[in-house]
C-alpha positions, 0 to 999 in steps of 0.5 A: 330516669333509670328505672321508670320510663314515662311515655307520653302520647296525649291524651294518655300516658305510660308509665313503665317500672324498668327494673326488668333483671329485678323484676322491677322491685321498688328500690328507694330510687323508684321511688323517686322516680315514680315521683317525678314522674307522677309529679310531671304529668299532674301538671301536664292537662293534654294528659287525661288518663295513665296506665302504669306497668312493668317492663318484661312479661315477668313481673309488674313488680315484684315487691319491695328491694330486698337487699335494702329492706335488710339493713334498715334499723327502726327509725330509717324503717320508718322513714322508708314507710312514710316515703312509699305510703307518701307516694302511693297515696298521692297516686291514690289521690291523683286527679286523673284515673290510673289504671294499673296492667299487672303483667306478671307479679306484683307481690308486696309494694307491687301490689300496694302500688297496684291497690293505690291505682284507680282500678287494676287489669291483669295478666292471666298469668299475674300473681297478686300476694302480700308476702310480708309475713314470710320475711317477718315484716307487714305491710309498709306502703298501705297494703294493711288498709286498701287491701280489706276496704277492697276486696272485705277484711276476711279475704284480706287478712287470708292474704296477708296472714297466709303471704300465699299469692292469688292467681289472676282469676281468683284475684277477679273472683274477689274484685282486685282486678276488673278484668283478666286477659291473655299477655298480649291483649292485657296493654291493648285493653288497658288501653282501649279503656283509657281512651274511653276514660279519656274522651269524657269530660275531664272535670267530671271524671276528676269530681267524680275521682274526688266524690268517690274517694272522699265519700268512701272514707265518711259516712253516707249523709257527709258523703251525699252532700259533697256529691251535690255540692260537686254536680253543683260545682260542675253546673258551672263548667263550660263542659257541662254545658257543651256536653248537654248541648252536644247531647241535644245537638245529636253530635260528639262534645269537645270538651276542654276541661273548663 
């Protein structure tokens, strides 16, 4: 791959955006890329958690490639939202958490690919902004959808309206990201808390992706019996029953993702 490296040091893994001269837009072969990568480690099971960034102090990604945005006619336009919308919707969906270290930019697809991850840290110096509208354009790879079921559909449609970026702090005054850091504490902190995710049980922390992602798209009652039908599922498990036994035992579990 040449524009997304993939660094695998089990339990976690990183996945770095490499455009850095481009400040890492999202052209087509990124895309792609992204999705071999992401396809690699759903298969890989010593992986437990990832965390996904840009290369340069600059940019996480800034946006989509503009030079290919300019020459697309209706139907390859649509064919171009339905390829980004396809992957960052599986990221959305991934079995394992994805944390996304915003360390710079990440405006347009940046941020949609940002709002697909599990949770997002930033930079103090990050820049988050959907800018669409100043090219005559909206949102193409879900940043309509995720940005209001985030952060509330008034504050949503400011950004998207307006095009006008959040900084660091007011994108963690809204809750668009958990936590702002200083440049070089942002990949430490990432993670540090990747490892934390990451000596847990993995069915668990996969069940309990599945609970809140298929809860928040149905209503409460829907959403509570599939949460008891999923802690059901997990009284099954050979790692609920080592992590209860571990607990008694007064001793650190060895979970084995069975």
């Amino acid at each position: 791959m040449e524009n997304v490296r993939l660094e695998i040091q089990a339990p976690l893994a990183r996945v770095t955006l490499d455009r850095p001269a481009k400040l890492n837009a999202l052209n087509a072969q990124t895309i792609q890329e992204l999705s071999q990568a992401f396809a690699q480690l759903r298969d890989d099971d010593a992986v437990r958690a990832i965390i996904l960034t840009g290369a340069g102090d600059k940019a996480f990604a800034a946006g989509a490639d503009i030079g290919e945005l300019a020459r697309l006619e209706p139907i390859a336009g649509r064919d171009y939202g339905l390829r980004g919308q396809a992957l960052f919707r599986a990221i959305e969906l991934f079995p394992k958490p994805v944390i996304a270290a915003i360390n710079g930019y990440a405006l347009g697809g940046g941020l949609e690919l940002a709002l697909a991850c599990t949770f997002r840290l930033a930079s103090e110096s990050a820049r988050l902004g959907q800018p669409e509208v100043k090219l005559g354009i909206i949102p193409s790879y879900g940043g309509s959808q995720r940005l209001p079921r985030l952060i509330g559909p008034g504050r949503a449609l400011e950004m998207l309206l307006t095009g006008e970026p959040l900084t660091a702090a007011e994108a963690l005054a809204c809750g668009l990201v958990n936590h702002v850091l200083p440049a070089a504490e942002l990949l430490p902190k990432a993670e540090a808390v990747a490892r934390k995710i990451a000596a847990n049980a993995p069915l668990a922390i996969r069940l309990c992706l599945e609970a809140v992602r298929r809860g928040m798209e149905t209503n409460t009652e829907e959403a509570l019996t599939l949460e008891a039908s999923l802690f059901a599922l997990l009284c099954t498990s050979e790692d609920m029953k080592e992590g209860t036994r571990a607990f008694l035992e007064k001793r650190a579990p060895a979970f084995q993702g069975r």
